[in-house]
N, C-alpha and C positions, 0 to 999 in steps of 0.2 A: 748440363748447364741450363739456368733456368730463362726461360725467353722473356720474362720481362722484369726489372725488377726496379721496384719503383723509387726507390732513395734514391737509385744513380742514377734515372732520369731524370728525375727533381733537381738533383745537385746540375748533372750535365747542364739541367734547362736555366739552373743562378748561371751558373756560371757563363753561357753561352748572353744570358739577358744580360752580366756585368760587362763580360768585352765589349757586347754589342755598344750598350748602353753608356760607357764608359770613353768608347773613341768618338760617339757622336758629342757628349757631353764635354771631355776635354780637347780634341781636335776637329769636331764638327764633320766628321768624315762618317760615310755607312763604313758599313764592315760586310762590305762585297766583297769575295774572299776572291771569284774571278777577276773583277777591279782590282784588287789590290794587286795579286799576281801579274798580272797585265803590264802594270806599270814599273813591277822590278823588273822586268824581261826587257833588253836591247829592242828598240831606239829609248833609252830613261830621259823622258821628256823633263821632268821637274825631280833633279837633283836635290833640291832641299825636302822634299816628299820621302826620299829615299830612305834615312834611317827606321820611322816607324813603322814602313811598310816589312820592312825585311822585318825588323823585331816583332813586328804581329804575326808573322807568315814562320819565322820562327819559334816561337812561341806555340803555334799550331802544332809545328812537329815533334816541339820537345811534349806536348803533352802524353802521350803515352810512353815517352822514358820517365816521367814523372810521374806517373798511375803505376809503371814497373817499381819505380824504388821505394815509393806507398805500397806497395800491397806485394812484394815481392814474386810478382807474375804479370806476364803479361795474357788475356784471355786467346783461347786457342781463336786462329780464324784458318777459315775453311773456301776457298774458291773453288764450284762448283762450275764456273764458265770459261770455255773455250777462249785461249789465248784470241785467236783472233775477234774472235766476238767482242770480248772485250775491251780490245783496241776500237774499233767498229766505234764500239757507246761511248769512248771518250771521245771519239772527233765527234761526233753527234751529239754529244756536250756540250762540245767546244762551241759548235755553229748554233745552238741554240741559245748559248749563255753569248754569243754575240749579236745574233739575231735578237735578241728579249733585251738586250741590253743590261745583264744581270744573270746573278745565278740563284739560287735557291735562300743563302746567306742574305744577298744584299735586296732580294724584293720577301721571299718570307719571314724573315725574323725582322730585316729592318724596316722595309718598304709597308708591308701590313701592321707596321707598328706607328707609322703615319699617316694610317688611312690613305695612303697610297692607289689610287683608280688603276693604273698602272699594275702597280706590283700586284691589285686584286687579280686582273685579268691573267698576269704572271704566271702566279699559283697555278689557278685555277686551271692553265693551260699545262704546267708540271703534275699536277695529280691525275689528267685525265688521262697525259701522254704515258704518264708512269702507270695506272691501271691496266691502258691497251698492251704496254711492251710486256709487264705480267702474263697478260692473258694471250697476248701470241707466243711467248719462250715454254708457258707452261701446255699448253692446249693446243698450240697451231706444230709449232717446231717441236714439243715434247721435251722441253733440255730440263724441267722439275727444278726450276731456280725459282 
């Protein structure tokens, strides 16, 4: 399998610029994909929010039944890390996309799309964190992820 290839980046990156781009334009909303989820999950504060949220947040997941029925395959994927590990970095997602106020969706793609000061320092705090957790799973703990 080839590791990069560039049309279905390109495509992935329209596509990803049209939703974004598209709920801020017609409903004025980012496309904070933790926000959004947030807000379909019990206590649903604003009931009339409710329909687009779920139809975005579904739409997410129909897209790889929708890359299946285009290209008649879905591509292999491979988990290489320890059940619990893995649990571990989604609650440490979770406390960071609450702590930042944001996830990587709604301050990278949307937030630095507004010169966002904020979303800058955001990023910047997700690439660094994401380098180190690289470099200790690979070099400190040895797990070759």
């Amino acid at each position: 399998m080839p590791v990069f290839t560039p049309f279905e980046a390109i495509l992935g990156g329209i596509l990803i610029g049209l939703a974004a781009g598209g709920l801020m334009i017609l409903l004025g909303h980012i496309a904070g994909i933790s926000g959004i989820t947030e807000e379909v999950l019990p206590p649903i504060e604003e009931r009339a929010e409710l329909p687009w949220r779920v139809g975005f947040l579904m739409g997410l997941l129909a897209g790889p039944l929708v890359f299946a029925a285009l290209t008649g395959h879905l591509p292999p994927a491979e988990v290489r890390i320890p059940g619990p590990l893995m649990a571990l970095a989604g609650i440490l997602v979770g406390f960071g996309t609450a702590y930042g106020h944001g996830c990587t969706s709604g301050h990278g793609v949307c937030g630095l799309a507004r010169l966002s000061k904020r979303s800058f320092v955001a990023v910047t705090v997700f690439m660094v964190v994401g380098g180190v957790t690289v470099f200790v799973l690979r070099h400190v703990l040895g797990l070759g992820v």
